[in-house]
C-alpha positions, 0 to 999 in steps of 0.5 A: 513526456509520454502520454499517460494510458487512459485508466491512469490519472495524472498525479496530484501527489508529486512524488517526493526524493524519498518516494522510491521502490525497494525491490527485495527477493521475496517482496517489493516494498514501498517507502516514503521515507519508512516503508508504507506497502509491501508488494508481494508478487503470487503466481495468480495475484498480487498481495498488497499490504498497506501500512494504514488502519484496516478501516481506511484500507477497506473504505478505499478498496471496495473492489478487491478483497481485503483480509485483516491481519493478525496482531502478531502479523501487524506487529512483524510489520510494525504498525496498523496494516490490512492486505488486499489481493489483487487480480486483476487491473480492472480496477486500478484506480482503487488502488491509485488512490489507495497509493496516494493515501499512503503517500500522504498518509502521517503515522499514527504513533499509538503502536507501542512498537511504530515509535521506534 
């Protein structure tokens, strides 16, 4: 196994078989096994929705900017979601982390529409 590159930890969420990337033509998503991020590729950036609460999102991601979602934009997403931009990767590990919450992350069933 290749050495991993010094900004990037080892992982201590072993990825799972229903962890998996799913390239579409307009987006990237990340599923585990429902969706849980959305990667859309810009040409200066990349937009980073996360299927958590706005809150928690926020916490975790003190470098790049965070933008709340419109209720209409949440519910087109199914569920509790916040966006970030990302730029650059002099902060990568925020995003790891932010990664890794996802992964781990259990729904919560209080959207009328995520209980589908």
């Amino acid at each position: 196994m290749a050495a991993l590159p010094k900004h990037v930890s080892a992982p201590r969420h072993s990825p799972a078989a229903s962890d998996s990337f799913n390239p579409q033509k307009y987006y990237i998503s990340i599923k585990s096994p429902k969706n849980v991020a959305f990667l859309k590729v810009r040409r200066k950036r990349v937009r980073f929705v996360a299927m958590l609460p706005e809150a928690r999102v926020r916490g975790i991601g003190k470098a790049h900017t965070v933008a709340s979602l419109s209720q209409g934009v949440q519910d087109f997403y199914n569920g509790p979601c916040a966006a970030g931009d990302i730029s650059d990767t002099s902060n990568f590990k925020e995003i790891e982390e932010l990664i890794r919450e996802l992964l781990t992350h259990e729904p919560d069933n209080g959207h009328p529409i995520a209980g589908r």
